[in-house]
C-alpha positions in Angstrom: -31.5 -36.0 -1.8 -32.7 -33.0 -0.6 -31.7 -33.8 3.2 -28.4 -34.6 1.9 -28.3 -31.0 0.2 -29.4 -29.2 3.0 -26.7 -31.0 5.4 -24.0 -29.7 2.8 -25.2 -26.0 3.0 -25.6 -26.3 6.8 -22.0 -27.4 7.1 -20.8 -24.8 4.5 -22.8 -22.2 6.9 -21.1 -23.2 9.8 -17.7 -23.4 8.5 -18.4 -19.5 7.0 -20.0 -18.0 10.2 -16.6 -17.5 12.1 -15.1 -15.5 9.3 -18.6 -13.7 8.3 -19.1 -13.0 12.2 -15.4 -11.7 12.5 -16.2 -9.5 9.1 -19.5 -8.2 10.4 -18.1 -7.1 13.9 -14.8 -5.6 13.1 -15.2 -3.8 9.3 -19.4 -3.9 8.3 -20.1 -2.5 11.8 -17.5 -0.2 12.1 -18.0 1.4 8.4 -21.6 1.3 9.0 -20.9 3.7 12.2 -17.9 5.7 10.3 -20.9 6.3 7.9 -23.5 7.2 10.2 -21.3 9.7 12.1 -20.3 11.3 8.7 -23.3 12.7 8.3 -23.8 14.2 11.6 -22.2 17.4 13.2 -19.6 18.2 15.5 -21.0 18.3 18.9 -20.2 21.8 21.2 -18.0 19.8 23.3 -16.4 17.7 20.3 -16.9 14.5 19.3 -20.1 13.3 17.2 -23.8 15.1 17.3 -26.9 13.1 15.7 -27.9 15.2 12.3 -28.2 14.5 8.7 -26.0 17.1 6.4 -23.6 16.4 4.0 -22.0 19.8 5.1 -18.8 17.2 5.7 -18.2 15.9 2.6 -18.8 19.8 1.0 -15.7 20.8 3.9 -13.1 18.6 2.3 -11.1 21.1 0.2 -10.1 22.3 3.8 -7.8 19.3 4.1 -6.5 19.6 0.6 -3.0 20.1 1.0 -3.4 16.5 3.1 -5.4 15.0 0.1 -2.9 16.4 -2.3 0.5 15.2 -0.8 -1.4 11.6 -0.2 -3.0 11.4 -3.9 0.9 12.6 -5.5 3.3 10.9 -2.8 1.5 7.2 -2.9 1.5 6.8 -5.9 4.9 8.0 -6.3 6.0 6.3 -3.7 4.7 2.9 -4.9 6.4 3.3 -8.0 9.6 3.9 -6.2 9.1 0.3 -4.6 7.5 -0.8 -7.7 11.5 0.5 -9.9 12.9 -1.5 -7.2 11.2 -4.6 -6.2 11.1 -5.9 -9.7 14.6 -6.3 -10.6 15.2 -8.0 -7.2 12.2 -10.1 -7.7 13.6 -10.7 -11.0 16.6 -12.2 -10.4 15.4 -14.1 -7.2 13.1 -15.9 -9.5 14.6 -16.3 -12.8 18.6 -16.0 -12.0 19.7 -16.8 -8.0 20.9 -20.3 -8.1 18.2 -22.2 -6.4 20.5 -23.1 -2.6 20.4 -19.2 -2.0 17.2 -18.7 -2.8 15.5 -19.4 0.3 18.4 -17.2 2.5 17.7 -14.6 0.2 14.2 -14.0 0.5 14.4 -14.4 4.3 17.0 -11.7 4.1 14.7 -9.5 2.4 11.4 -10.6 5.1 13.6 -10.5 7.9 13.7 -6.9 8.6 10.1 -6.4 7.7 9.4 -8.5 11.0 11.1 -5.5 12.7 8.5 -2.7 14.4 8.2 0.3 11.6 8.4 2.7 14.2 12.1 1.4 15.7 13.3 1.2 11.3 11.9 4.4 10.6 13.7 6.5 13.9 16.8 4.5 12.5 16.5 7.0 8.9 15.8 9.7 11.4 19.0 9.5 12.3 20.4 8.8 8.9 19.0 11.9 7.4 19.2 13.8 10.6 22.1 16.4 11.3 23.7 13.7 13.1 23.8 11.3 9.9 24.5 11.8 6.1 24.6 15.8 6.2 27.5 15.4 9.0 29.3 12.9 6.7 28.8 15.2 3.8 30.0 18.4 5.6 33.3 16.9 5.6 34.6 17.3 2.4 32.4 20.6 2.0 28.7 19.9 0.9 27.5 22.3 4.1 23.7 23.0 5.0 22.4 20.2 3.0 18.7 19.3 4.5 17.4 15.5 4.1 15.1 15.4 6.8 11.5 16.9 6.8 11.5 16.7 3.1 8.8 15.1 0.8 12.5 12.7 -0.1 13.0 11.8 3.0 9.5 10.7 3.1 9.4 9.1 -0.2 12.9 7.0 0.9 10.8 5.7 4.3 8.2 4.6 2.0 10.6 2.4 -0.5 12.3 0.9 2.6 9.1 0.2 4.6 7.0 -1.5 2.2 9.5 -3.0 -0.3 9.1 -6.5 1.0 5.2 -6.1 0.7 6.3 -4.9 -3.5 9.0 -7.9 -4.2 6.8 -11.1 -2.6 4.0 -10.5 -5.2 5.9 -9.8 -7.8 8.4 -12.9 -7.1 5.6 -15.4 -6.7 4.6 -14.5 -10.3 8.2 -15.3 -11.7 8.6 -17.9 -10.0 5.7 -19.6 -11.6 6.8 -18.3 -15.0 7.2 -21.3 -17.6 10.2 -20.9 -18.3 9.8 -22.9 -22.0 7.8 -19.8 -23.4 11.4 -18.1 -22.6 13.3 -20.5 -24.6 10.4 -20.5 -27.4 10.7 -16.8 -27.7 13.7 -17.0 -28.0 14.0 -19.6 -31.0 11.7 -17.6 -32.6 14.2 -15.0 -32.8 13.1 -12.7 -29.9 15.6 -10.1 -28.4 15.9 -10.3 -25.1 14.2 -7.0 -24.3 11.7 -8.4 -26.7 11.2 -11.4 -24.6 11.2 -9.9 -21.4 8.5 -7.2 -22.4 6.5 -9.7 -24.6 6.6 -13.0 -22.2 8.6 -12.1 -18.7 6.7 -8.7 -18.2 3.2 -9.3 -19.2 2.6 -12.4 -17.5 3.9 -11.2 -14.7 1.8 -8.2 -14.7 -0.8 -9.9 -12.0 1.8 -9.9 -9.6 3.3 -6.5 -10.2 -0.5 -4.4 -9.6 -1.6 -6.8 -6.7 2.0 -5.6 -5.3 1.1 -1.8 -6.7 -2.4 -1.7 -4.9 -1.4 -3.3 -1.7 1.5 -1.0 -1.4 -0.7 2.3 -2.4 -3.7 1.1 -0.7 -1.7 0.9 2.5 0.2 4.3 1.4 -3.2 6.4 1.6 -4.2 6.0 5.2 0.1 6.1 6.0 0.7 8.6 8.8 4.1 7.3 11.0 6.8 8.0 7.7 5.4 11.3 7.3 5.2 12.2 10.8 8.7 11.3 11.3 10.4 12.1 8.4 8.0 14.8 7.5 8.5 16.6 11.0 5.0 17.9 10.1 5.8 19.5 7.0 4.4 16.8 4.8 1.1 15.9 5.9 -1.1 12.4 4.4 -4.8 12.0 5.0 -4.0 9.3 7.5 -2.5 12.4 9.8 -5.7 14.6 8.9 -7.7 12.0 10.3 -5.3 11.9 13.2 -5.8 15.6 14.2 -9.6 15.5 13.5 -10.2 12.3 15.7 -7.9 13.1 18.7 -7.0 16.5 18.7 -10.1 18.4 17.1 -12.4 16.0 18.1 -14.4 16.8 15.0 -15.7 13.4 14.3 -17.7 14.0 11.5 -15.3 15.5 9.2 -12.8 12.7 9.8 -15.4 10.4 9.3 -16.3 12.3 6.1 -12.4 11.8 5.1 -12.4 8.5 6.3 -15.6 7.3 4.1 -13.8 9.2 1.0 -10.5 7.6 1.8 -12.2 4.2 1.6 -13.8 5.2 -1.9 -10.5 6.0 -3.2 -8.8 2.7 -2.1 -11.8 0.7 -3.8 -11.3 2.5 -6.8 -7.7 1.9 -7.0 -8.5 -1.5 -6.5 -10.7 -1.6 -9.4 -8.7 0.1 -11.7 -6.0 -1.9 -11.0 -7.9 -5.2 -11.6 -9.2 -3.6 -14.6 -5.8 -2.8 -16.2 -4.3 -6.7 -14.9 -7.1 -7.9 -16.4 -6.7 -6.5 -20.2 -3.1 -5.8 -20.6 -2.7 -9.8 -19.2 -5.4 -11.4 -20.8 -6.2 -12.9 -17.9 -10.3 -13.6 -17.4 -9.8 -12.9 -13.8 -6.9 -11.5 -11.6 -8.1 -11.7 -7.6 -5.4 -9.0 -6.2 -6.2 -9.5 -2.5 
């Protein structure tokens, strides 16, 4: 009995260690180091000096305007996707005839499989002199600015992640009984009824694991408001950027780095949290 035990936790070991090596080496490891060099000081030449302040985490209002677009703009920004996706998820699941589904949806992944950077020079051009404004100065709407505008960024964001904001949100509906529909409805239920009662809240699982992996991704975000920003809209993910490359002040990025990953657990706890009670659900596993 017990051998037999032991040969069952030996082959459950063995069929972990790939995916607990590949965790150890490329995200314990790395944090560990990220941590490590947070607490130290910039060296005279740049880069990392062995010490032990916390003089790095006290220096993070200097990169507030950074924290401040990132902690207003994500948010924001994955609501945006969120006021989209669901209708289209919505009607993919519940009311596209079931022959187009499948051309749908690919017509919705298919650009996603596209490089972000070659999409995102695309609105350059759309919001750039060149694009919309030109259109617009025809019949008279003269010196209107789209590009390098906390909009502009805000419209990469909906475009760029949407897909990651509909599949979640579609798998949910999908899987929606649709019987508790027709008994809501027999009960006497309004539609709006029904859909905030039965279509909405058990879908809710689908619609925060979309809502965190959209934000999450949002807060380290640094091409969209590069580009579109044209450095006028700065996220954490470009702090970290100037700090690491330019500055070489490793500590103080790592300092923002370790802070940034605080924030995205929390949002992914909070988000659990609120799936969990406003579902009913026991359990919602959002990643």
């Amino acid at each position: 009995m017990r051998g037999s035990l032991f040969r069952k936790n030996l082959m459950t070991a063995l069929l972990l260690a790939p995916a607990t090596l590949w965790l150890v080496v490329f995200l314990v490891l790395p944090f560990i180091a990220i941590a490590i060099f947070s607490v130290g000081e910039r060296a005279p030449e740049g880069g990392y000096q062995a010490a032990l302040t916390f003089a790095q985490y006290a220096n993070l209002p200097a990169r507030a305007t950074a924290f401040w677009n990132t902690m207003v703009l994500a948010p924001v920004g994955a609501l945006a996707c969120l006021l989209v996706a669901y209708p289209v998820a919505y009607y993919l699941a519940l009311r596209a005839p079931q022959r187009w589904r499948l051309i749908l949806l690919a017509m919705i992944v298919i650009p996603f499989w596209t490089s972000l950077l070659m999409r995102t020079y695309a609105w350059m051009y759309i919001l750039g002199g060149r694009g919309i404004p030109a259109l617009l100065a025809y019949v008279g709407i003269e010196d209107l600015r789209l590009i390098n505008t906390p909009g502009a960024v805000l419209l990469g964001i909906v475009y760029g992640y949407l897909p990651l904001m509909i599949l979640p949100i579609y798998v949910s509906l999908e899987r929606l009984d649709r019987r508790l529909l027709e008994a809501s409805a027999d009960l006497g239920a309004t539609p709006l009824s029904t859909f905030i009662g039965v279509t909405l809240r058990l879908s809710l699982p689908g619609v925060m694991t979309g809502f965190s992996l959209v934000m999450i991704l949002l807060l380290g975000e640094y091409l969209i408001p590069t580009l579109l920003g044209g450095g006028k809209v700065f996220f954490i993910g470009n702090a970290l950027v100037d700090l690491f490359l330019q500055s070489r002040n490793w500590p103080f990025g790592s300092a923002i780095a370790i802070t940034l990953v605080l924030v995205s657990v929390v949002v992914l706890i909070v988000a659990n949290r609120i799936s969990t009670r406003l579902s009913g659900a026991r359990r919602v596993d959002l990643i």
